[in-house]
C-alpha positions, -999 to 999 in steps of 0.1 A, spaced: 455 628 3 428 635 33 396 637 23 361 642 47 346 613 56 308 619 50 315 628 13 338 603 6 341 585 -26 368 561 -37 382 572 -70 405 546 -83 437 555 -105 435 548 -142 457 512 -140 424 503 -118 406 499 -155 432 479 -170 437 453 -143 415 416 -147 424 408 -108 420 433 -78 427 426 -41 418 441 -13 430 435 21 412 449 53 419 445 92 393 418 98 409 394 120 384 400 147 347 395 147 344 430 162 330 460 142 345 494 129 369 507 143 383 472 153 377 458 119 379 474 83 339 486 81 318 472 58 306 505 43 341 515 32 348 482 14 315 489 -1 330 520 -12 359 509 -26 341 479 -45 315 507 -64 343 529 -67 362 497 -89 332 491 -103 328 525 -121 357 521 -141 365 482 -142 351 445 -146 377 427 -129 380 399 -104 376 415 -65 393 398 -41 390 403 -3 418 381 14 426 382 54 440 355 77 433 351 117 459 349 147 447 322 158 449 304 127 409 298 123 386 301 98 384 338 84 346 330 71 329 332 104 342 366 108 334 379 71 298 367 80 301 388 112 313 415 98 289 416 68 316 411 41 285 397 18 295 417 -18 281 405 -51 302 396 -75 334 393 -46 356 363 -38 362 359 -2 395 340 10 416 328 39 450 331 42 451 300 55 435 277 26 458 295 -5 491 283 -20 521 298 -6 551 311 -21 586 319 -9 593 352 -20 625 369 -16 629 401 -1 644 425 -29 666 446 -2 703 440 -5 706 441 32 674 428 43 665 445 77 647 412 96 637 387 73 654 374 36 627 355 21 588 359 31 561 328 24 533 346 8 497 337 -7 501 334 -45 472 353 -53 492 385 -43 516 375 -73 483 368 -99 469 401 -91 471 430 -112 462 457 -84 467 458 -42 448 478 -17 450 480 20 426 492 39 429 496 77 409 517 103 430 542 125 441 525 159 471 541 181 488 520 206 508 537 229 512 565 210 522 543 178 501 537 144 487 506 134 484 515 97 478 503 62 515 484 62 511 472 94 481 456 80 499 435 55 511 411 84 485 386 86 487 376 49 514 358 63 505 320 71 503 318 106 513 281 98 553 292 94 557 320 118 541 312 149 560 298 180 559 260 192 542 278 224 516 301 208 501 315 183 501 344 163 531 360 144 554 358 177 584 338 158 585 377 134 581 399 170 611 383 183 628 395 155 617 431 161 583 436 144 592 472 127 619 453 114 599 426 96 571 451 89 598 472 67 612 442 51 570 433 39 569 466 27 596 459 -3 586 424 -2 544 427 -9 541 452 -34 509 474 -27 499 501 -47 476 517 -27 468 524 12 431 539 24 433 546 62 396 548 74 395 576 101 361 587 106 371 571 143 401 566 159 410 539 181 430 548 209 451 528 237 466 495 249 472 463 229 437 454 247 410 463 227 385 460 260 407 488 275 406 509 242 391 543 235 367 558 203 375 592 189 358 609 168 384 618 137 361 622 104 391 617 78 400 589 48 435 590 42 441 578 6 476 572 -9 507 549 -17 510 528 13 547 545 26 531 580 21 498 575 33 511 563 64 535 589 68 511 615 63 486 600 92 516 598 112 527 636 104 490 646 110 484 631 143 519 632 158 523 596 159 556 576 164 555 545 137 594 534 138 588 510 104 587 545 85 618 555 95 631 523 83 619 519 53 634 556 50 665 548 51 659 514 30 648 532 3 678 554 -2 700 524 1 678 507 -26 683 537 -47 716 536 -45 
């Protein structure tokens, strides 16, 4: 669903009032405001819009590249909530979790933060960057929940031991693997241009995009004539999983 920015208001799904643990994961690897970084206001938004219906545990979880400390850049980025746990990546207990695709597409068994498995409810929520014509969007998003810890490189950091593999690859495989419920693309800007983010451009765009992760992305990538080659795969994935 698109919605208007300036009257937006998160309306959660009826499980939302059932569930005792909710997380929500944003872009905040970087201390660099919206449209970099998931903005403040729209977790905000999400967090009252919980609270209408529900009393459970809020969880904000995010890991860096770099493999630092993700508190110094929730205190940049004003990710201050009452009544909201804050975690790294980095600090929780890791599970191997198998990918449920007969023929996985990169990557057979994922290491993941257990309190993806303990929680009841999972929202992504990613601003609207295009690089090179391509959509960084809310499934994209999921990949630094992975420990940088067992997929980075002897000679760097970051996920480069999962690129090598082809990224849209591994980014399909999470898909099946991390099982998200719901994806909110935060468009009131877009950010447009190279894997620089000096280099990068702001648009002005005015839009939510609120849906299951798959569809939501597919419907920013529809609307704005974007090329995001995980979709495609995890297209065809699906049939075979039907099947």
């Amino acid at each position: 669903m698109i919605f208007e920015a300036d009257d937006f208001a998160f309306k959660p799904p009826t499980v939302v009032s059932r569930a005792r643990r909710i997380l929500v994961k944003p872009t905040a690897q970087y201390p660099e405001a919206y449209p970099v970084s998931t903005s403040r206001s729209m977790l905000a938004t999400i967090i009252k819009g919980i609270r209408r219906v529900s009393d459970a545990d809020i969880i904000i979880l995010e890991g860096t590249p770099e493999g630092e400390p993700i508190y110094p850049v929730y205190q940049t980025l004003g990710y201050d909530f009452p009544r909201v746990l804050t975690m790294d990546v980095k600090d929780c207990v890791w599970v191997e979790v198998d990918n449920p695709l007969p023929k996985p597409l990169a990557v057979p068994t994922f290491w993941i933060p257990n309190v993806i498995l303990s929680s009841d409810y999972l929202i992504s929520v990613a601003p609207l960057k295009v690089t090179r014509g391509s959509g960084s969007l809310s499934i994209m998003n999921l990949l630094s929940l992975l420990p940088i810890s067992k997929y980075q490189e002897k000679s760097s950091n970051m996920w480069n031991a999962l690129y090598t593999m082809g990224i849209d690859r591994v980014i399909a495989d999470l898909y099946f693997t991390l099982p998200f419920d719901l994806g909110i693309i935060e468009a009131r800007k877009k950010l447009v241009g190279e894997n620089d983010l000096s280099r990068s451009e702001v648009e002005e765009y005015g839009k939510i995009f609120v849906g299951e992760p798959y569809e939501v992305d597919l419907e920013v990538s529809e609307t704005l004539g974007l090329k995001t080659p995980y979709l495609d795969l995890i297209k065809t994935a699906k049939v075979e999983l039907e099947t």
